[in-house]
C-alpha positions in Angstrom: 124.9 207.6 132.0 126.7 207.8 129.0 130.0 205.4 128.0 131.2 206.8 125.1 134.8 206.8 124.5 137.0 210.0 124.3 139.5 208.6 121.8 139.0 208.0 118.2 141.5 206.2 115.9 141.1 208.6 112.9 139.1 211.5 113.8 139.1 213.3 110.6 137.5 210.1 109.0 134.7 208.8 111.9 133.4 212.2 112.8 133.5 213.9 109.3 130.7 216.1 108.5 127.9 214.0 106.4 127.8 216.6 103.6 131.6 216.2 103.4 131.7 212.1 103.9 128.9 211.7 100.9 130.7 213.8 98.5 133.9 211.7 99.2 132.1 208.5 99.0 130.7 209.8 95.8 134.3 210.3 94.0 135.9 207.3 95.3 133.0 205.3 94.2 133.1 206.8 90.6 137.1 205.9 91.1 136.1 202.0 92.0 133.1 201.9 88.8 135.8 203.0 86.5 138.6 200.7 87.9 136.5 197.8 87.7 135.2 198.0 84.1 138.9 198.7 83.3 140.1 195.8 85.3 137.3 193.2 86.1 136.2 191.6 82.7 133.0 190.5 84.4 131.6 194.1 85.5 132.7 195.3 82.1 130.5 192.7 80.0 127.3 194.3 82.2 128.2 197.5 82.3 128.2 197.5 78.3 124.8 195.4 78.2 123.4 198.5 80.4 124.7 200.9 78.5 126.4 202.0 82.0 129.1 204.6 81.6 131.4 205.0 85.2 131.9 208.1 83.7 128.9 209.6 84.3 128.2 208.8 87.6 126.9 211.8 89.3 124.8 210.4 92.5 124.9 207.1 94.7 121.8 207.1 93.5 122.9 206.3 90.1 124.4 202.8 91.4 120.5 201.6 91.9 121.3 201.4 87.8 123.4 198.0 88.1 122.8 194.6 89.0 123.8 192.8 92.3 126.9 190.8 92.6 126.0 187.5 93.9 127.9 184.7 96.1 127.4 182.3 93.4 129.4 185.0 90.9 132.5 185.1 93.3 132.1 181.5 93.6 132.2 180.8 89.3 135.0 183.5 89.5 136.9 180.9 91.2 140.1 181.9 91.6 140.9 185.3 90.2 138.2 185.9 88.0 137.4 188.9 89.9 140.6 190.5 90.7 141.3 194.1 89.5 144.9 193.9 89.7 147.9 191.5 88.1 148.7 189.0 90.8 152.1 190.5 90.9 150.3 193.1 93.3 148.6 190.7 95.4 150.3 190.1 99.0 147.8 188.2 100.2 145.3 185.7 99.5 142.6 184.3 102.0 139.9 182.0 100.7 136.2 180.5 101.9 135.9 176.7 103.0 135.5 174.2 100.4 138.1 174.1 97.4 137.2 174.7 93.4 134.1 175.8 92.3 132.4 175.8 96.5 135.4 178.8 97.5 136.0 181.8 96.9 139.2 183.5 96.5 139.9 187.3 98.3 143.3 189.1 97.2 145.0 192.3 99.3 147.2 194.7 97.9 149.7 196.6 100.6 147.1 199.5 100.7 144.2 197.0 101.1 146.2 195.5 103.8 146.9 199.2 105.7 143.6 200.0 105.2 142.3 196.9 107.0 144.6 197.4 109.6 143.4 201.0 110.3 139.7 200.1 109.7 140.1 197.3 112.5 141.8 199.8 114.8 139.1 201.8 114.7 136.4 198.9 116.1 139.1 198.4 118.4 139.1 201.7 119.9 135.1 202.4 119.4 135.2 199.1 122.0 137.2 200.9 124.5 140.1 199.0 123.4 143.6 200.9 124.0 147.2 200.2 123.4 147.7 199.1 126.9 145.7 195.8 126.2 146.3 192.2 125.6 144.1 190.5 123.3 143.8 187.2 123.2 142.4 186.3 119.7 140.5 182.8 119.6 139.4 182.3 116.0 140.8 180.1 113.9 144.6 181.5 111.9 144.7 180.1 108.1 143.0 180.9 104.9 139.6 182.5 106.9 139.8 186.2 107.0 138.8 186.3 110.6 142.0 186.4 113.2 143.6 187.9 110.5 141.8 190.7 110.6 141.4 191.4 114.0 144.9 190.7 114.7 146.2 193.3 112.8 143.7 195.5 113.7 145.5 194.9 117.3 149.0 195.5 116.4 148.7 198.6 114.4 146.5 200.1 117.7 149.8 199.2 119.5 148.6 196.5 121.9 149.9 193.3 123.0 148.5 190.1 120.4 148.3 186.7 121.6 147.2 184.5 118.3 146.4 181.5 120.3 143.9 180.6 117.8 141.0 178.3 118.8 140.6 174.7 121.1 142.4 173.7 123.6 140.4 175.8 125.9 141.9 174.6 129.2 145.5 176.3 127.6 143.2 178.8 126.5 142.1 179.7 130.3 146.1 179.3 131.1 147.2 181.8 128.9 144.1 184.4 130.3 145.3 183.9 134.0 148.7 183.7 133.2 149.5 186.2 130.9 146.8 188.6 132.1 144.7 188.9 129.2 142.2 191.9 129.0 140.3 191.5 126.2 138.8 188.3 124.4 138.3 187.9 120.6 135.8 185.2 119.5 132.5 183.6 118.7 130.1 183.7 121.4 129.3 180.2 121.3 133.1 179.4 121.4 133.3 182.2 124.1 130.2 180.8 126.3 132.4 177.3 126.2 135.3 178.6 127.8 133.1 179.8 130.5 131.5 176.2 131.1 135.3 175.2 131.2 136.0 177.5 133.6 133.4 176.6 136.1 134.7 172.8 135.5 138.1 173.9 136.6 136.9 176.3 139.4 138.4 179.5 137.8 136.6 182.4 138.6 136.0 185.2 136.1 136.4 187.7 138.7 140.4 186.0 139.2 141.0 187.3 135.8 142.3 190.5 134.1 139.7 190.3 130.9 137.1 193.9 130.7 136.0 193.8 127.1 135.4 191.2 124.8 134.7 191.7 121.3 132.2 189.1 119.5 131.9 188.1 115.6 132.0 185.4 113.7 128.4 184.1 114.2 125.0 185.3 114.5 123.8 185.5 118.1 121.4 187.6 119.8 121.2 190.3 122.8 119.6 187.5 125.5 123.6 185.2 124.5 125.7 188.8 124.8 124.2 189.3 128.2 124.5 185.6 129.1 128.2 186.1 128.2 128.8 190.0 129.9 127.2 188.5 133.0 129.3 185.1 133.2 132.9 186.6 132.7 131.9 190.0 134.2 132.7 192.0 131.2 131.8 194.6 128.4 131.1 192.5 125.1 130.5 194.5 121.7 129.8 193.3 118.4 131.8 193.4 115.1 130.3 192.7 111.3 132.8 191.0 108.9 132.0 189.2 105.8 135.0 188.0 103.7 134.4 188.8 100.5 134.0 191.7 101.2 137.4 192.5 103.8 136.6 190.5 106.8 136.6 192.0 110.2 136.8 196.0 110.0 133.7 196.8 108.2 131.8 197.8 111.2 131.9 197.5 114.9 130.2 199.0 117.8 131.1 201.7 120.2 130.3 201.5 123.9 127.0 203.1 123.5 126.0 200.3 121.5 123.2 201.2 119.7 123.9 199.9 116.4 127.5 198.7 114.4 129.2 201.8 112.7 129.7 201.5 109.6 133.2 202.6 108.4 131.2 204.6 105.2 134.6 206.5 103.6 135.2 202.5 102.6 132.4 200.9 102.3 128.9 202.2 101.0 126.3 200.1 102.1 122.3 199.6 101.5 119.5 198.0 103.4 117.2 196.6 100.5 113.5 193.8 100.9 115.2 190.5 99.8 112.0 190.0 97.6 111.8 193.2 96.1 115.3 194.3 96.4 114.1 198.1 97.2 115.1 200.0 99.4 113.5 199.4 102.9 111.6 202.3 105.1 114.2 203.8 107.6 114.0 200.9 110.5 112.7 198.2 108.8 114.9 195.1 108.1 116.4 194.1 104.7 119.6 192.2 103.1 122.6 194.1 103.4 123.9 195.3 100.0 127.8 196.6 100.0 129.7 198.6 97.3 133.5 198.4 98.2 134.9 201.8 98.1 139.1 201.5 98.4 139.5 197.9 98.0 142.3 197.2 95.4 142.5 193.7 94.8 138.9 192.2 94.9 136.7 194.9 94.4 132.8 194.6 95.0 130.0 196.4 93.4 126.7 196.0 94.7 127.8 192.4 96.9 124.4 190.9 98.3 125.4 190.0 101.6 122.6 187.6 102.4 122.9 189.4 106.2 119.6 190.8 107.2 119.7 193.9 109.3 118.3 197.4 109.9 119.4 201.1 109.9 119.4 202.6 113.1 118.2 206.1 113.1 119.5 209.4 114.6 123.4 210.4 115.6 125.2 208.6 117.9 126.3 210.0 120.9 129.7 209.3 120.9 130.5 211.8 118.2 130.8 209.4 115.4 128.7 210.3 112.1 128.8 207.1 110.2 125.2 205.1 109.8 125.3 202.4 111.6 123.6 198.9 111.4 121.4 196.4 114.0 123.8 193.1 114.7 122.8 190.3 112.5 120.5 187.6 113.8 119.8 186.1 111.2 120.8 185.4 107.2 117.9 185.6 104.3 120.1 182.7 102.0 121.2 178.9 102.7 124.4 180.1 104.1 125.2 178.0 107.6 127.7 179.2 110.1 128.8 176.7 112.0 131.5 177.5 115.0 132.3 180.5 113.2 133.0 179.1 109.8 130.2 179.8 106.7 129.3 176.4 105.2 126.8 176.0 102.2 124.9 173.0 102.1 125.8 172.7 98.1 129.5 171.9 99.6 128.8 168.9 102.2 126.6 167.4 99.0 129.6 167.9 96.7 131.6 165.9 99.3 129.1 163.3 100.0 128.7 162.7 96.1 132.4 162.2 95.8 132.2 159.0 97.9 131.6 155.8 96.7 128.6 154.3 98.8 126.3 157.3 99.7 123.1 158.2 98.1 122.4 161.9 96.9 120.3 162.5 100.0 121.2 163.7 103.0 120.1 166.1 106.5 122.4 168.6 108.1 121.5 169.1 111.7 122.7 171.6 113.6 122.4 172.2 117.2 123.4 173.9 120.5 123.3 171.7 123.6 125.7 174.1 125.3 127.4 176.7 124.0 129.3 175.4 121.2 127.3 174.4 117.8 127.4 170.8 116.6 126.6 170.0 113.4 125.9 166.2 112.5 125.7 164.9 108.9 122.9 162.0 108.3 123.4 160.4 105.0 121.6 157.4 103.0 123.9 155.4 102.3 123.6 151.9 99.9 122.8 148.4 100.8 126.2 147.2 101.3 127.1 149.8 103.1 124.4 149.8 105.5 124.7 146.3 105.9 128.4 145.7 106.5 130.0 144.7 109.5 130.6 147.3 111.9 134.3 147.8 111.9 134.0 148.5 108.4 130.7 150.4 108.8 133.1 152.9 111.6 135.8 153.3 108.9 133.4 154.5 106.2 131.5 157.2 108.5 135.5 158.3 109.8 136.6 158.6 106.4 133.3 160.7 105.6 133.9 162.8 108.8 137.7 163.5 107.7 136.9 164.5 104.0 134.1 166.8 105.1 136.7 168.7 108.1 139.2 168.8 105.3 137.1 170.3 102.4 135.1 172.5 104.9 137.3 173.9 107.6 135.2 173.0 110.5 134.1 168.9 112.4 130.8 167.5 111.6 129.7 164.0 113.2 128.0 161.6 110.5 125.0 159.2 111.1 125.1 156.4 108.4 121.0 155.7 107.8 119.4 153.2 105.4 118.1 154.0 102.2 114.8 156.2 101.8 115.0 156.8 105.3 115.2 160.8 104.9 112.3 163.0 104.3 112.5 164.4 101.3 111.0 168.3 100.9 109.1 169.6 98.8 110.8 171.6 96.0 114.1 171.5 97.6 117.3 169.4 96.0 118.1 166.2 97.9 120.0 167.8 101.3 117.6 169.2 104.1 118.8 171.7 106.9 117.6 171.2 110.6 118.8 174.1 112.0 117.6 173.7 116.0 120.2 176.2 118.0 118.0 178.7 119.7 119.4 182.0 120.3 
């Protein structure tokens, strides 16, 4: 039996006839080439040693032609190396963790910032979600792109917000009973927590008003959706965001959920082997590659996403005519997410080497006991420190701990080891990941 909803947000745009939807992704991106060799000193310096003329654009095909924009690219851009507008035109600016040359730096003009709300209305509705809903949104509010985005998504569909952010989760499960929230915004692992909190308090899902939830922020797999739907009673779909690139809004699931729609009149998107970086056979998996289409601000041509995911063949039978992706499992890069929040190992090294006492090397371990992730830093540290008396041993790791939260926007516990203790890889730099979550 068949779910799909009857309602679209903008019709004209999620059901347009392919012919009609490629021919208008091909003139708005020969609108974004030319803007960004105009505008984006960076695209014009490899345009030029290509030989590449926006002008003569005449198939997405054609874009195969240029070289991929990398994270590290963004990252050297640092701040506004990569706008295409004066900041005058910015309204907002949201950032990555990490400060200097470990961030990166996303501006919004007002039409970037309509056009995310509308895009997000769309997932909403695709999930079933209506104006007569209360969502409660649990990520974190600051310079992440995530609640953002999913909170205005919210209020331009007309329904009730509650930007109660993350933590706390035994207000958390106050605000659902009391103010009768219907649908949940968050990570799964964060999501899975508030149900072990729940059963610790004796609430029981079926007591509440919540029918959908809507997942991002992490990847996660079908056996934790189901562990989720099945705890809280509820219909869960999944959501793609990636910040550089908008943040929430770039695809979402509809109730069928057979793959993440792609919102393709913004975003044009390609599914290439990470080695190769050709295109894959229709099914297979590759990186995700995405060519912004209408962003204003912080254009991207060719972004490699480091998100590895497949096409999902055939139409969709809730009318929609957009390609759509699988959810992603896993990443093909050294990109962490931790409790939501993206964390390169380059930036917990950059942290450690800033304090006085600890050696260059260093494990990041990161697992799932429950449902949240915890992430623990072990670090060499020197002689004296190793060796000092425990009071001022506990102030060294604390310090550690706070300098790490502060420059990357999420708690990680340390472990102060001796020297040479660590096993050191081979070919790798002096930090090794132990990534142990099962999913």
């Amino acid at each position: 039996m068949t779910t799909a909803p009857t309602a679209y947000w903008q019709p004209e745009s999620e059901c347009m006839d392919r012919e009609e939807l490629e021919q208008l992704q091909l003139e708005r991106l020969e609108a974004t080439l030319s803007r960004v060799y105009r505008s984006v000193p960076f695209y014009r310096k490899h345009f030029d040693e290509l030989r590449f003329d926006p002008d003569e654009v005449r198939s997405a095909r054609d874009l195969r032609r240029l070289p991929f924009t990398t994270k590290r690219d963004v990252m050297d851009a640092y701040p506004y190396g990569l706008f295409a507008v004066p900041l005058r035109e910015v309204v907002r600016l949201h950032a990555t963790g990490g400060t200097g040359g470990a961030a990166i730096v996303m501006g919004y003009t007002r039409n970037d910032i309509k056009t995310w709300s509308n895009l997000m209305a769309r997932n909403y509705v695709a999930a079933g979600v209506s104006a007569d809903d209360v969502v409660q949104i649990t990520f974190d509010y600051g310079l992440f792109t995530g609640a953002f985005g999913v909170h205005y998504g919210a209020e331009r569909l007309g329904a009730s917000v509650i930007p109660i952010s993350s933590g706390n989760s035994k207000r958390q499960i106050k605000i659902m009973q009391d103010y009768r929230s219907t649908v949940l915004v968050g990570t799964p692992g964060y999501l899975l927590h508030l149900v072990e909190v729940m059963g610790e308090l004796g609430v029981v899902p079926n007591q509440l008003s919540v029918k959908r939830v809507l997942l991002g922020g992490e990847p996660w797999s079908e056996r934790r959706r189901k562990e989720l739907e099945e705890a809280l009673h509820v219909t869960a779909t999944a959501h793609y965001a990636l910040s550089e690139v908008l943040g929430p809004g770039i695809a979402g699931e509809c109730l069928e959920r057979d793959g993440l729609h792609v919102n393709e009149d913004h975003f044009l998107v390609e599914v290439l082997d990470p080695l190769t970086m050709e295109p894959v056979k229709d099914g297979d998996k590759g990186e995700l590659v995405i060519t912004t289409l209408t962003k204003e601000a912080f254009p991207l041509v060719r972004y490699r996403t480091g998100d590895l995911t497949s096409l999902v063949e055939g139409p969709c039978r809730c009318g929609r005519t957009s390609v759509r992706i699988r959810p992603i499992e896993v990443r093909c890069d050294d990109l962490l997410v931790v409790k939501g929040v993206n964390v390169f190992p380059s930036q917990v090294e950059e942290v450690l080497r800033s304090v006085q006492g600890t050696e260059p090397n260093y494990e990041i371990v990161i697992e799932r006991p429950h449902a949240l992730d915890e992430a623990t830093v072990l670090v060499e540290v020197s002689e004296s420190v190793f060796f000092d008396e425990m009071r001022k041993q506990a102030e060294f790791r604390e310090r550690l701990m706070r300098k790490l939260a502060s420059e990357l926007g999420v708690h990680m516990d340390v472990k102060l080891v001796g020297k040479k203790t660590l096993e050191r890889p081979e070919g790798k730099g002096p930090g090794n990941v132990r990534d142990l979550r099962k999913r």
